[in-house]
C-alpha positions as CSV (number, residue, x, y, z in Angstrom):
1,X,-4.6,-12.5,-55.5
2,X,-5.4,-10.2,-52.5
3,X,-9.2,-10.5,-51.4
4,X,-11.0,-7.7,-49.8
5,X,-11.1,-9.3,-47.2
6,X,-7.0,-8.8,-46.9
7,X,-7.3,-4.9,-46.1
8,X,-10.0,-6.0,-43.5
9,X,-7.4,-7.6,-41.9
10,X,-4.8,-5.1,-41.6
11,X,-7.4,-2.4,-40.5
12,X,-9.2,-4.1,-37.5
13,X,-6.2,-4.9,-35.5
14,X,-5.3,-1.3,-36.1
15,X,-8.8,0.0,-34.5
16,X,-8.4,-2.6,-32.1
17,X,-5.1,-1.2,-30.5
18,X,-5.6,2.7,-31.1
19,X,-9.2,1.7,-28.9
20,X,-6.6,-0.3,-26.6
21,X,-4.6,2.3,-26.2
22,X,-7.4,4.5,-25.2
23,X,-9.4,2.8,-22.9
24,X,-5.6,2.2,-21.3
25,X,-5.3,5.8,-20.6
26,X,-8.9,6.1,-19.5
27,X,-8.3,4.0,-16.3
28,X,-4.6,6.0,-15.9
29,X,-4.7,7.7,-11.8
30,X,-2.4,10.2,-11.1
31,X,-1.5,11.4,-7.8
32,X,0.4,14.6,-6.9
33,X,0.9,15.8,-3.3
34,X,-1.6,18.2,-4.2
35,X,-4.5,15.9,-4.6
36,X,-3.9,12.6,-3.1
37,X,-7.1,12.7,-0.3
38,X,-6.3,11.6,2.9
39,X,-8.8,10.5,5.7
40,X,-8.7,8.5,9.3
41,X,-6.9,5.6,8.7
42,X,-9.0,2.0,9.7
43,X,-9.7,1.0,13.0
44,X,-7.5,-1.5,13.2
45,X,-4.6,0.8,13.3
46,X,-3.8,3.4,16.3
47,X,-5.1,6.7,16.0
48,X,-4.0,9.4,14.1
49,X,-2.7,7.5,11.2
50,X,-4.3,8.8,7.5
51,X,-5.0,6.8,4.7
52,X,-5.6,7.3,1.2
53,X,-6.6,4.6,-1.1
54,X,-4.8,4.4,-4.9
55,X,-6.0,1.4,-5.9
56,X,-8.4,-1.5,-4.8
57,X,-11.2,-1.8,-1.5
58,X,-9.6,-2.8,1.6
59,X,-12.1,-4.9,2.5
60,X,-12.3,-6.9,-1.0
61,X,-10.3,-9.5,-2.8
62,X,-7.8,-8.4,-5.0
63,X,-5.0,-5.5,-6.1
64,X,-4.4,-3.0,-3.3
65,X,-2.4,-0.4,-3.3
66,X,-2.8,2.8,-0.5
67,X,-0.8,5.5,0.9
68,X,-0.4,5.6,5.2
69,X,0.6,9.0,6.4
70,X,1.8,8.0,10.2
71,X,2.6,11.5,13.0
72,X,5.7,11.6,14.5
73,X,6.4,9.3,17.7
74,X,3.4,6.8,15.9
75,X,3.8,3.2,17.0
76,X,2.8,0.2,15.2
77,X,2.8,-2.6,17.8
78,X,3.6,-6.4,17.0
79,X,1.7,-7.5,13.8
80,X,1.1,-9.3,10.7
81,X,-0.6,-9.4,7.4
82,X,-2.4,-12.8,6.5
83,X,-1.0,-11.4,2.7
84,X,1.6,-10.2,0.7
85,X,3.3,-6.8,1.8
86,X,5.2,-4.4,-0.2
87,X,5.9,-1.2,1.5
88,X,8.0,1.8,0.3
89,X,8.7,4.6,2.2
90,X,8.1,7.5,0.5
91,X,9.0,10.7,3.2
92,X,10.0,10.5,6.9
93,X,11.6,7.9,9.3
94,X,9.9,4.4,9.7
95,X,11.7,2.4,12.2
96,X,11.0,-1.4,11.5
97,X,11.6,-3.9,13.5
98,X,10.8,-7.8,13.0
99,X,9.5,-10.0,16.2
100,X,6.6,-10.0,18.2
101,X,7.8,-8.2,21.2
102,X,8.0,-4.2,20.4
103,X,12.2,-2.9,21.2
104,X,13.1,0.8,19.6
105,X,16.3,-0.4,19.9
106,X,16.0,-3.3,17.8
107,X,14.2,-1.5,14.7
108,X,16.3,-0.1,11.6
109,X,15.9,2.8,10.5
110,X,13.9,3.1,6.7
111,X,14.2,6.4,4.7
112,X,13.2,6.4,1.2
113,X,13.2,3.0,0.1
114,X,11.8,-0.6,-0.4
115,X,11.0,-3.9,1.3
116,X,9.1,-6.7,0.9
117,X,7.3,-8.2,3.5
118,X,6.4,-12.0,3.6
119,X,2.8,-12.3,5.3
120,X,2.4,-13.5,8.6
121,X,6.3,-12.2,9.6
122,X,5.3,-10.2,12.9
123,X,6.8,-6.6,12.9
124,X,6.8,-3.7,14.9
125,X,7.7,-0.3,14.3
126,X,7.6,3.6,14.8
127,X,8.3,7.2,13.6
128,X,9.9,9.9,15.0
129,X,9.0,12.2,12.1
130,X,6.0,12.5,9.8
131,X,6.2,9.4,7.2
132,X,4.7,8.6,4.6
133,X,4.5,4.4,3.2
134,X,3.1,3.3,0.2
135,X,1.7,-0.4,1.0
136,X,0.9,-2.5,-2.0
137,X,-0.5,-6.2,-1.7
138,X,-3.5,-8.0,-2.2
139,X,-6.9,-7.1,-0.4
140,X,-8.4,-8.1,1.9
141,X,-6.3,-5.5,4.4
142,X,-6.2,-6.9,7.6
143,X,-4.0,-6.8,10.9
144,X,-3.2,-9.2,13.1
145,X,-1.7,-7.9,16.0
146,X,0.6,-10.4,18.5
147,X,-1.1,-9.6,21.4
148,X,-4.6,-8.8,21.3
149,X,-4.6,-6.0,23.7
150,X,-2.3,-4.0,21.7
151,X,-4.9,-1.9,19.9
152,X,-6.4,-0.9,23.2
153,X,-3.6,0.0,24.9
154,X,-2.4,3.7,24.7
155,X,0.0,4.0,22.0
């Protein structure tokens, strides 16, 4: 014998999920090339790097995902992450090189593509055209760099 109670069960899951489903499109972001707002990267980066956040604060804990936009003949001198690093090169040329002693000629060239990057690994790098990396991790963003004059110095 069905109770009434039996379509009340087969009709609030339903609600449930089409209201799932919709407050999972609400918090969709899309980015094009057209929209994506860049600004000056941090301060604890060199100069003329541009940022723009996707996802997360920098300075809080949690998801973080950003996009860094980096000139040509940008260098990034000895650092690490005290977290989890996933970069992608999206456009452009980005150099990379692992160590805490800056070398162009021991860097390998990344085009469109992938790592992973375990925290506190020292790396270096450079561009010698505009590039574009996604970085995805887990805030807070900071950077540690090998030597603590590095910022300072003229890139």
């Amino acid at each position: 014998m069905k109770t009434p109670y039996a379509k009340f069960n087969l009709i609030v899951p339903f609600f449930i999920g089409v209201l799932g489903v919709s407050l999972a499109h609400a918090e969709q972001v899309t980015a094009t090339s057209d929209n994506v707002k860049w600004v000056n990267a941090p301060a604890s980066l060199p100069q003329g790097a541009k940022i723009a956040i996707m996802e997360g604060d920098l300075g809080k804990p949690g998801a973080l995902k950003f996009l860094l936009k980096f000139p040509a003949g940008y260098m990034l001198k000895p650092q690490s992450s005290p977290t989890l690093n996933r970069i992608m090169v999206i456009s452009g040329n980005f150099n990379l090189g692992l160590g805490d002693k800056f070398d162009k000629s021991h860097t390998i060239p990344m085009r469109a593509g992938y790592m992973h990057w375990p925290h506190k690994s020292p790396f270096f790098a450079w561009t010698n055209e505009e590039t574009i990396v996604e970085y995805e991790g887990v805030g807070p963003w900071a950077v540690t760099y090998a030597y603590s004059t590095d910022l300072t110095k003229k890139q």
